[in-house]
C-alpha positions, 0 to 999 in steps of 0.5 A: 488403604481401601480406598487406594485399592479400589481407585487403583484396582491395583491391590487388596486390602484387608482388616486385621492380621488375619487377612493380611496374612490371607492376603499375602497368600492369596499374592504368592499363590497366584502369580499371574493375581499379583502381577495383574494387580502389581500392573495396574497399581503401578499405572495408577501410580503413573497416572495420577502421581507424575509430575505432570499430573501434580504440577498440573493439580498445583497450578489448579489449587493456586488459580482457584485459591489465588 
């Protein structure tokens, strides 16, 4: 999760219930936060999960292992 979050910019991460709790509130107490960070995990996503992007990784694997 960490390393998602911090590749992403796009979401916190956090050890323990605790801190997901923290979290949660940290999201609903700041709107303007979750939406920012909603953005840019949802471009991240675009980015490196299209289809594209994975055919494209695909054909890369094959050509290196084939």
């Amino acid at each position: 999760l960490m390393g998602q979050c911090l590749r992403a910019s796009g979401g916190l991460f956090y050890h323990g219930y605790a801190e997901f709790a923290e979290s949660l509130r940290m999201l609903l107490d700041e709107p303007q936060l979750a939406q920012a960070l909603g953005r840019q995990g949802r471009e991240y996503v675009e980015r490196e999960y299209s289809w594209q992007t994975i055919d494209a990784k695909l054909d890369d694997l094959f050509a290196r292992t084939g």
